[in-house]
Each structure stands twice: as C-alpha cells, then as structure tokens.
N, C-alpha and C positions, 0 to 999 in steps of 0.2 A: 772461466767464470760462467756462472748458470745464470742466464735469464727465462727469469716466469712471465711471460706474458697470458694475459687476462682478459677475456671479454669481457663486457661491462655490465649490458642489462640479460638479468636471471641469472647473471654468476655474479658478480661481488654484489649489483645495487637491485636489491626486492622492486624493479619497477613497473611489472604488470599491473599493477591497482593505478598507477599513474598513465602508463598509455593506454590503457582499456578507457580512463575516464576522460583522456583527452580525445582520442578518435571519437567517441559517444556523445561529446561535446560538439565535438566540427562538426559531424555529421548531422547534427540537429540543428545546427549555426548554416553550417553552407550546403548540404545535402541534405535536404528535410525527408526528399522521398527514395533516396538512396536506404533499401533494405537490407539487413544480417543479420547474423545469427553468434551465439556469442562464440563457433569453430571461426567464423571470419576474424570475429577479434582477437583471438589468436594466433589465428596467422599472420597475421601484420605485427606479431611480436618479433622481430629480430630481421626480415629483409630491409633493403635504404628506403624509409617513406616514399621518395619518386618513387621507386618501382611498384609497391605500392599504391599508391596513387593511379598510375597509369593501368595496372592490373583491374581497376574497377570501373577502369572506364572512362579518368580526365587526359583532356589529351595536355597538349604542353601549357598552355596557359593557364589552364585549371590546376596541372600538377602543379606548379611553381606558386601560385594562388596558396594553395592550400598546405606546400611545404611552411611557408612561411606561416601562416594562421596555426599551422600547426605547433610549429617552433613559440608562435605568441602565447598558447594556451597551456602548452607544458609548462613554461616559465612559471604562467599565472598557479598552478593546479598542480606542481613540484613540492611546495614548502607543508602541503596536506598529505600529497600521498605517498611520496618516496619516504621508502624504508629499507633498510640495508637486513641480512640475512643474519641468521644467529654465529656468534664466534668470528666474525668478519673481521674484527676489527683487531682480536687477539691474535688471530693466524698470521694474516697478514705483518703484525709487527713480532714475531716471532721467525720468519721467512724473513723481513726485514735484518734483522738480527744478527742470524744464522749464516748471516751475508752473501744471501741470494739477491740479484736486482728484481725487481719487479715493473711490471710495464700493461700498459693496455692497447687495444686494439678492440678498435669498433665498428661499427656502423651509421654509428651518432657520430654529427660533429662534434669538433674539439670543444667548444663554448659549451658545450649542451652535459657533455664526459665532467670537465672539470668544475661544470658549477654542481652538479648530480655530488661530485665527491668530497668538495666543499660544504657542501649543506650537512654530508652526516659526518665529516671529521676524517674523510681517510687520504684526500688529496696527497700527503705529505709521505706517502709509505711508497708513492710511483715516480720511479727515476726519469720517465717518457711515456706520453701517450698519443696516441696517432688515432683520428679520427679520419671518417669518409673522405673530409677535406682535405687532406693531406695526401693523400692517395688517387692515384688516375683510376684506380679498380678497386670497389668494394670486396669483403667477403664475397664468396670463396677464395677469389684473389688470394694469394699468399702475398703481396706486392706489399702490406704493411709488417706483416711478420720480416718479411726480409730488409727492410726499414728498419727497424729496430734492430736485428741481428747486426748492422754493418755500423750502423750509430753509434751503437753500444759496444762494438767488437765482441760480441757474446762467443764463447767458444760451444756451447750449448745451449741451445731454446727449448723448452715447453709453453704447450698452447691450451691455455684453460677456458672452455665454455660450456653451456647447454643446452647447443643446438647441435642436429645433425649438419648445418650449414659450417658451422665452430672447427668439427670435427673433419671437414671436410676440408677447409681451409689451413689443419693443421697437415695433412696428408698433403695437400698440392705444396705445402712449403717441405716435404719433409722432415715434418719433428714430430713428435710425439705430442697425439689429443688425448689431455684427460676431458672426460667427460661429467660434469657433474648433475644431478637428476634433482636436483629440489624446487626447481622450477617446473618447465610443464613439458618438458621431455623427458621420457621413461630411461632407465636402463637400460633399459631390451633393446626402444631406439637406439640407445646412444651405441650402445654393443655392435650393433646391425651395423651401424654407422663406420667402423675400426676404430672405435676409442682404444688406446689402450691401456688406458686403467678409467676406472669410474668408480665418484664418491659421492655417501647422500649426504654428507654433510661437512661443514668447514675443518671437522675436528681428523674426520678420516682424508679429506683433502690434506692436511701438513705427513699423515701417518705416510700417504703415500708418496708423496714430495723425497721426504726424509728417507725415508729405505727405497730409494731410486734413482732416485737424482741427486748425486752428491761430490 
C-alpha cells in the first residue's frame, strides 16, 4: 500500500495571503515598533510559529503570548483569505480513487490543519493527519512521517511539499520528496534541495504520482 503524505500550507491550502495578513495584523496589534520587510514575511511561511517568534526576539512569555493571539487572529481572517490551489480538489479525489491513502503532515496544529481543510471541502480525502502537536519534533523531524508509516502500516511513503525544509524532512525519513513550486519556492530550490521529482502544478503532480509510484 502507497501512502502520499502532504504538507499543508503552499502544497494542498493557497495560505500565504492568510499568514502574511495575520502576522501584519499581530504585529501592528502587539508589536507596533517591531520592523520587516515583505523577505521577513516569508520566511515565517512554513517554520513552528514559536520558532519564529523566538527568532525575532520574544523570549518565552511573549512567544506563547503571541502563539496564541496568533492562533486567535488566523481563525478571525481564515474564512477571507484561504484558498486552496487550482485542480486541488480533482487530484486529490482521483489519488483517492486509484486507491492511494493519503495523509498530512505539518507544522500547524491539528485544529488549525483540519478547520483550513473543512472550510474548502477536502478534509474527507485524508485518511490521518499529524500536526506539531502530535509530534515531540517538528519538520525536519521525520518523527511524523514515521507516525503515519507505522499507523497506517504503509508499505511505501511519499512526502509532498514546497519547501526546502519539506524536502528535507522527506530525506531524514528516507522516502522520496516531491517538490512542488507553485508556491514561493523555485524549482532550482527545490532541485538543490534532492527533491526527486518536482511539479508546477496539481495536474503534473498526479502525472508523476501515476508513472512512479504504483
């Protein structure tokens, strides 16, 4: 049995427009004179918010402060800005189908995963999903990929995301990262990275699925 596991945000749920406007919210709400640039709010696209957090300088009580406010303001500023990516919804129930499992793995908590995939309709196509909380070690970690693998009794895993952290974390588990580019990491990244395969879009993501894994 093949299981696909999936990163979450910039692979299946379009949610840079939703965390770029929540950080820019906090940070105008509880950091007024906290300065960036719009490379900073990217990079705070896909490490754990604490680490985040603690990289800019709060130490533990500010980070945990601001986890949570953060957590409050995504809920508020979720049903605006998440959008899910073109062909998302076809692929996935087409892999569904073809009777592949499918599974996630995040960085987001679980609450945060499952309400993201409730809201646009795909919750029901993912057999397990393991968020931060679930896990003693974030990404890079392989500690959720092999969670799922033992869960699932998977005989094979791939590890689909679009970051070089994605691809990194497919490599310390040993399986195969595809790398996908339609978010805000390049191909050439993702390449440099040892993806071994990379697709720009959902349609060529199943093409390679299909003549690879089978």
């Amino acid at each position: 049995m093949i299981t696909i596991i999936f990163d979450l945000d910039g692979t299946v749920l379009d949610t840079y427009g939703l965390i770029r406007e929540t950080f820019i919210r906090l940070f105008a709400r509880f950091l007024p004179e906290y300065t960036y640039t719009e490379a900073d709010l990217q990079s705070f696209f896909g490490p754990p918010l604490r680490d985040t957090f603690r990289r800019i300088g709060c130490d533990d009580l500010e980070t945990e402060k601001m986890f949570h406010e953060y957590r409050k303001l995504s809920v508020e500023l979720q049903p605006e800005y998440l959008n899910v990516f073109p062909d998302t919804e076809e692929t996935l129930s087409v892999l569904k189908k073809s009777g592949y499992k499918l599974a996630i793995f995040s960085n987001k908590i679980e609450e945060a995963i499952t309400s993201g995939l409730k809201q646009v309709g795909l919750y029901e196509y993912f057999d397990m999903i393991v968020g931060i909380d679930q896990v003693k070690n974030p990404k890079p970690n392989s500690e959720g990929i092999e969670l799922i693998r033992k869960e699932m009794q998977a005989d094979l895993c791939i590890y689909i995301g679009d970051t070089k952290i994605d691809i990194e974390t497919a490599k310390n588990a040993n399986v195969d990262g595809i790398g996908v580019s339609w978010a805000l990491t390049s191909r050439e990244e993702l390449l440099a990275s040892g993806a071994k395969h990379i697709a720009g879009n959902m349609k060529e993501l199943l093409k390679i699925v299909r003549e690879n894994y089978v």
